[in-house]
VEXMI-667847 format. One line per field, with one value per residue (C-alpha): chain; x, y, z; residue number from 1. Coordinates in steps of 0.5 Angstrom, whole numbers. Layout:
REM residues N
chaine = c(A ...) .
X = c(X ...) .
Y = c(Y ...) .
Z = c(Z ...) .
num = c(NUM ...) .
***
This chain:
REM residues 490
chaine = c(A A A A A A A A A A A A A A A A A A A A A A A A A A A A A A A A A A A A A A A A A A A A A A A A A A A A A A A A A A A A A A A A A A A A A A A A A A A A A A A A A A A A A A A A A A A A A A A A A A A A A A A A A A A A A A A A A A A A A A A A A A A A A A A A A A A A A A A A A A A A A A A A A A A A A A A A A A A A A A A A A A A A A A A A A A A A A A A A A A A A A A A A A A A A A A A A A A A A A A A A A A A A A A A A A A A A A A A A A A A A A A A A A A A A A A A A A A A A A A A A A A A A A A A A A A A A A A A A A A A A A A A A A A A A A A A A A A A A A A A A A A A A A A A A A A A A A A A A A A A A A A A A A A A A A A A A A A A A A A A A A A A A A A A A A A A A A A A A A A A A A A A A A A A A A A A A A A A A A A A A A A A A A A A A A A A A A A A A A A A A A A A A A A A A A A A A A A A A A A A A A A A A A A A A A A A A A A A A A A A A A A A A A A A A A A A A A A A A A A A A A A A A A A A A A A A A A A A A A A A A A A A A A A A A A A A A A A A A A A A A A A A A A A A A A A) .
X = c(208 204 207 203 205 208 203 205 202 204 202 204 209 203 209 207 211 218 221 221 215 219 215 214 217 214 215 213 211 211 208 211 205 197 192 189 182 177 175 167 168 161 158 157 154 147 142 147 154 159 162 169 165 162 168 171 165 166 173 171 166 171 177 173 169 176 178 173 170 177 179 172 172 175 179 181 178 181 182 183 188 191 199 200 206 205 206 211 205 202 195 193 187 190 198 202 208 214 219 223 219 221 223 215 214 220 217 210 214 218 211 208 212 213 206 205 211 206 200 204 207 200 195 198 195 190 192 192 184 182 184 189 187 187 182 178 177 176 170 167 167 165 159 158 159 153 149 149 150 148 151 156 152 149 155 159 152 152 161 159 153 154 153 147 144 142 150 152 148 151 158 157 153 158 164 162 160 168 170 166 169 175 175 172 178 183 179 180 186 188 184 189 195 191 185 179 174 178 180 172 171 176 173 167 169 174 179 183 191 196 199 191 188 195 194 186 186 193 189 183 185 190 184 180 184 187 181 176 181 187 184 188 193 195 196 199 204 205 205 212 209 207 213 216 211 214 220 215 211 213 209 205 203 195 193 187 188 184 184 187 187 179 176 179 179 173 166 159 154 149 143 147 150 154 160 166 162 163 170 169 171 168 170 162 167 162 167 165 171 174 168 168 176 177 183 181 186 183 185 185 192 195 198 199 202 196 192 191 187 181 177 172 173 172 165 163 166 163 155 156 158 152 147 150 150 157 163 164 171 174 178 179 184 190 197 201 204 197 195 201 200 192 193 185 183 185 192 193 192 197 203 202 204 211 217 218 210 211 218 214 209 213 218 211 208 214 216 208 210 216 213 207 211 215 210 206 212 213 215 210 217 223 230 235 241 245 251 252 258 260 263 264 264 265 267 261 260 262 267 262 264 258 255 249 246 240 235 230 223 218 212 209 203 196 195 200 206 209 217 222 230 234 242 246 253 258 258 256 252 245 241 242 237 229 228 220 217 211 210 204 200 205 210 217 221 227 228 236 238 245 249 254 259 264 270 274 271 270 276 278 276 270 266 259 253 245 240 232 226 220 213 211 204 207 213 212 213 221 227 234 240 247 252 258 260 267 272 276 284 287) .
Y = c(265 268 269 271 279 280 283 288 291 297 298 302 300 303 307 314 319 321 327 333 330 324 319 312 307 302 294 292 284 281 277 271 267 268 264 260 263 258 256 254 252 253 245 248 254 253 246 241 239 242 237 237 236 230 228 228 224 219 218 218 212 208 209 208 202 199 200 199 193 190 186 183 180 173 168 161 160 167 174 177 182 180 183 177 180 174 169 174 172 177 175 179 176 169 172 169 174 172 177 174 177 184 187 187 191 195 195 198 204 206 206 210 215 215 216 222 226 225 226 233 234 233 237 239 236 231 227 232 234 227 221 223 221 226 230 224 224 231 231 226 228 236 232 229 237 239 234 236 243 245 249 255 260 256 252 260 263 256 257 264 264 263 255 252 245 245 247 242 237 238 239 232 229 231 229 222 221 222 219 212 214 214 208 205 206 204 198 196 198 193 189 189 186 182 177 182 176 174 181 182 176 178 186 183 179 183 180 184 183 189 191 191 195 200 200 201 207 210 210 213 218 220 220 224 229 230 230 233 238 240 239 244 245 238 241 247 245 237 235 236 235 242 245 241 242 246 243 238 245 248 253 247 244 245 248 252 259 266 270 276 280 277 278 286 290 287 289 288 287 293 295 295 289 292 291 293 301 301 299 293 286 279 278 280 280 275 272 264 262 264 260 254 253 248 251 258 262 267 263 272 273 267 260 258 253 252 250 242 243 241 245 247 254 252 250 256 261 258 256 265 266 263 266 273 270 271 266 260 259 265 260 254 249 251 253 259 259 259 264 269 268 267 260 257 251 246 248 247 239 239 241 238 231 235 230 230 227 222 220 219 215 210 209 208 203 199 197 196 192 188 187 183 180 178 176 172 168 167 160 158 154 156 152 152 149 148 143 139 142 136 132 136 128 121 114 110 102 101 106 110 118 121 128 130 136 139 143 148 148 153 152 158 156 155 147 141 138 132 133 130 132 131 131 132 135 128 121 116 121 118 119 116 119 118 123 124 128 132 139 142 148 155 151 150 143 140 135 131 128 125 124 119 118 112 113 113 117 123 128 131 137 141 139 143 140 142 140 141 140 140 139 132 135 140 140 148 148 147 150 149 151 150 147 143 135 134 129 126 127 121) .
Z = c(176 182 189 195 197 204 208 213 219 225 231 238 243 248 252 249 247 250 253 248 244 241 238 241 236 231 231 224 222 216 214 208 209 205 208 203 201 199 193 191 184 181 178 172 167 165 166 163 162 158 152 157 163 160 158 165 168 164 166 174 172 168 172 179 176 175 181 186 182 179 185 185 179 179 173 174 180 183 184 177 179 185 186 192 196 201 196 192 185 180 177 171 168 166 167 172 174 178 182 176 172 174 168 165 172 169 162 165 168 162 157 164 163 156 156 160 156 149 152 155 148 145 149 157 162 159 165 171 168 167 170 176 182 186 180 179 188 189 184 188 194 191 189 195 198 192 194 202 203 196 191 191 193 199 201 201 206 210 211 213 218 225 228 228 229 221 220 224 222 215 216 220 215 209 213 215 207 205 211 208 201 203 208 202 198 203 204 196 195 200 196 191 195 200 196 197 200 205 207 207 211 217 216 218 223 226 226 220 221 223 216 212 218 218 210 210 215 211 205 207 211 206 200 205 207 199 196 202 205 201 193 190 194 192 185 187 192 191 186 182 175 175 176 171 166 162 160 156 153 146 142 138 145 145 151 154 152 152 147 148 141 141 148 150 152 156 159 160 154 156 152 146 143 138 142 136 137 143 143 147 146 146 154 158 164 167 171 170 168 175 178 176 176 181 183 182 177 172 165 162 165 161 163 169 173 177 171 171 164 166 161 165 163 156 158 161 156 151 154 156 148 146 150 148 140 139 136 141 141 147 151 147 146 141 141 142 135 132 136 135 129 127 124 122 126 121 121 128 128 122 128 133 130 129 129 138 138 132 135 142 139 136 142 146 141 139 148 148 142 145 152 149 144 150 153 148 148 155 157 163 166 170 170 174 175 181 182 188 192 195 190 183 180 182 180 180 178 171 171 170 172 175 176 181 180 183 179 181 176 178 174 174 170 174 171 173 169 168 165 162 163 157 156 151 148 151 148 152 157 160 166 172 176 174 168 168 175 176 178 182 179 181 185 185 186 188 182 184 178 177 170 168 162 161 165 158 154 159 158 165 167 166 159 156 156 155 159 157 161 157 159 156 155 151 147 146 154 153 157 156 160 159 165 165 167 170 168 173 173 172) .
num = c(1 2 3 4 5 6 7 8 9 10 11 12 13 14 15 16 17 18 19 20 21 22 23 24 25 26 27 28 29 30 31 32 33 34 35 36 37 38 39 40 41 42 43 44 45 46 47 48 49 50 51 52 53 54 55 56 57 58 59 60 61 62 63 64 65 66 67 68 69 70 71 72 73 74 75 76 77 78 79 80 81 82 83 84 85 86 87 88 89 90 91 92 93 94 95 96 97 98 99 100 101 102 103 104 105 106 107 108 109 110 111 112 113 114 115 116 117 118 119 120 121 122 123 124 125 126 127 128 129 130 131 132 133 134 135 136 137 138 139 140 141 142 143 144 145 146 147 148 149 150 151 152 153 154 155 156 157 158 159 160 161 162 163 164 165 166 167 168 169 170 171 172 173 174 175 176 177 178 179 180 181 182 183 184 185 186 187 188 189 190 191 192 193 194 195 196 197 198 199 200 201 202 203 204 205 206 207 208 209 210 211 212 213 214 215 216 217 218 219 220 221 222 223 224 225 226 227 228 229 230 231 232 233 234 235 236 237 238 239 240 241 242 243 244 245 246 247 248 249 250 251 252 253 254 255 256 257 258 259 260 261 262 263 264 265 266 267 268 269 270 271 272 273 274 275 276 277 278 279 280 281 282 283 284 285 286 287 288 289 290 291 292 293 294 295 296 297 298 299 300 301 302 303 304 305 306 307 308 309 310 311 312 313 314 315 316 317 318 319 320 321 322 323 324 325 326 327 328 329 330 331 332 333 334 335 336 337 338 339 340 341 342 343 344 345 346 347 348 349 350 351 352 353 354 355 356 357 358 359 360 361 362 363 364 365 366 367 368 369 370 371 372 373 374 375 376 377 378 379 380 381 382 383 384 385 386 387 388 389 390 391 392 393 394 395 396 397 398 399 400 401 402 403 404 405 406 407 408 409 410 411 412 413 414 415 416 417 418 419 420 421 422 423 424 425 426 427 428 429 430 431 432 433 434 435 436 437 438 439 440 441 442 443 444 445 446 447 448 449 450 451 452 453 454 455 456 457 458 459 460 461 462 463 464 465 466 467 468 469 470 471 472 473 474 475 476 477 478 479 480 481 482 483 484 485 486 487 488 489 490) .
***
């Protein structure tokens, strides 16, 4: 782990020297604090993208193509995935959850997690290198930075010369790019919670709410300044998945290494390219690998916590090996233990699924497989039933003994429903009350319905009965639930 060194410095009190020659004293200031030295990671090495890189470009246009166009599509009428808070409904698609249906939040949460420790135990930090968020911005805005100011050498000349006109128009330019971005991340992740159309109809007219104009402007400062001004401090300093990282590494956890044994000792190529003669290793020392790290770590000295698993420096590595006609492959992918002990690529594969990753792997697919088997057979329909308090039974003409219940159906589908109500589980039960309603599309009603059994033949006290609700469109749309039908004492 690297640390910042103490810095310290002297200087005289400026009171001269004593009688006698005795020398003035000296005040010393330590410093505990480095000023953060600034990273201009280069775009890449060579005309084109290395394989990695485009893998990482990849997933900034997937990821940010399900973000920034996900609120816009639209399904049955309306947004497509809208997590409504005012009316407390989640819409996924064709899905329509409620807060009762917590638990599939839950389920979400725990395949989350589980995730990323098999994605860790597997190969490190896959997530941190490709489709985190605070990734897949900070290289975003830095291509914005390489568009306006140029690449590193020109963006490394521009911050050191003095302010000029030039300088000025492009910082300017620069930073009113990233504040667009970022008032448009924060404009559609609102869109998320608040219907996207409506919200932009009130952006446009200025009329947007206390709460989304709060989000929007928190949202985009907070991508802003992430991703424009902090980057990898984010990583290095904020994130707590780097600290605990290493807990979900072992030695059969493919991560970007340097080989040591192969690249040292390391130095430049010369006039002669027998580098074994002159007891040199593969590493020319070009310093690319440094360059392009977004976090600005020499991978030769090793893991590193500030590593966020990029591959960036793979690429590098292995466009300079080329050019110098030697083997790719001097930072690579692989293990600790294949690489202590020479193992050939092809065993390498063969331990990483170890026991840890299949267990992993079967926990993750098996909730998946719950959670969709649960949803597959998800009943659209929410009963509940609620005695009236006021009286717990009556006798009623007939010497009849009747109950009133009130029910609480919530139909959570988006088309309506009529229902029928059924009693079972006494002899003699009927209903007294209307035994068909309707219900409207995402709505909750109130339904009274009054149950009566011959006097004679109700034993006294509380005695379990069923009701069922069932869609009369539907039979499969059917709910049931128990309560109890009092008996006078007589």
């Amino acid at each position: 782990m690297r640390t910042d060194a103490p810095r310290r410095r002297a200087h005289d009190r400026g009171d001269g020297a004593g009688a006698g020659g005795a020398q003035a004293p000296t005040e010393v200031v330590i410093s505990l604090y480095e000023k953060r030295p600034e990273i201009y990671p280069r775009a890449r090495v060579g005309a084109s993208l290395g394989r990695f890189q485009r893998w990482r470009w990849i997933f900034v246009w997937l990821t940010q193509f399900v973000f920034y166009a996900g609120p816009w599509f639209t399904w049955n009428g309306r947004q497509a995935v809208l997590f409504h808070l005012v009316q407390r409904k989640f819409y996924l698609f064709g899905l329509v959850l409620w807060p009762q249906d917590v638990i599939y939040l839950t389920g979400l949460l725990v395949i989350s997690a589980l995730s990323l420790f098999l994605f860790t135990a597997v190969a490190g930090r896959l997530w941190c290198g490709y489709a985190c968020p605070q990734t897949v911005y900070t290289e975003i805005f830095m291509w914005i930075e390489r568009r306006i100011e140029g690449d590193r050498a020109k963006r490394m000349a521009l911050d050191r010369s003095a302010w000029t006109a030039r300088k000025v128009a492009l910082k300017g330019a620069k930073h009113a790019a990233w504040i667009a971005v970022g008032l448009w991340t924060g404009f559609t992740f609102v869109g998320f919670f608040t219907p996207i159309r409506e919200l932009a109809a009130e952006a446009l007219h200025l009329e947007l709410g206390p709460w989304e104009t709060f989000w929007i402007l928190f949202y985009g400062f907070a991508t802003y300044g992430n991703a424009g001004w902090m980057r990898e401090q984010v990583c290095l300093y904020m994130c707590p998945y780097a600290r605990f990282q290493s807990a979900m590494f072992d030695r059969d956890t493919l991560i970007i290494t340097y080989d040591n044994a192969r690249g040292e000792p390391r130095g430049a190529i010369g006039r002669s390219r027998d580098r074994r003669s002159r007891g040199l290793g593969d590493c020319v020392d070009c310093g690319f690998c440094m360059q392009v790290c977004p976090t600005g770590i020499d991978i030769r000295k090793g893991l590193q916590y500030e590593c966020i698993g990029c591959a960036a420096c793979i690429d590098a590595c292995d466009y300079v090996m080329r050019k110098n006609e030697l083997p790719v492959g001097l930072i690579r992918y692989t293990t600790m233990r294949a690489l202590s002990s020479k193992q050939p690529a092809r065993d390498v594969l063969s331990h990483v699924f170890r026991p840890r990753v299949v267990l992993y792997t079967v926990v993750v697919w098996g909730i998946i497989a719950a959670i969709g088997v649960s949803l597959a057979l998800r009943v659209p329909l929410k009963v509940d039933v609620i005695r009236d308090r006021r009286a717990l039974a009556r006798e009623v003409e007939g010497e009849r003994i009747e109950n009133v219940y009130r029910l609480q159906v919530m139909n959570t589908s988006e088309q309506p429903h009529s229902y029928d109500v059924r009693a079972a589980g006494m002899a003699g039960l009927l209903i007294a009350s209307s035994p068909r309603f309707d219900v409207g599309p995402e709505q909750t009603q109130t339904v009274v319905l009054r149950l009566q059994a011959p006097g004679a033949s109700v034993p006294p006290g509380a005695n379990r009965i069923e009701l069922q609700v069932q869609a009369a469109d539907d039979a499969a749309v059917a709910v049931r639930e128990k309560t109890v039908f009092f008996g006078l004492r007589r």
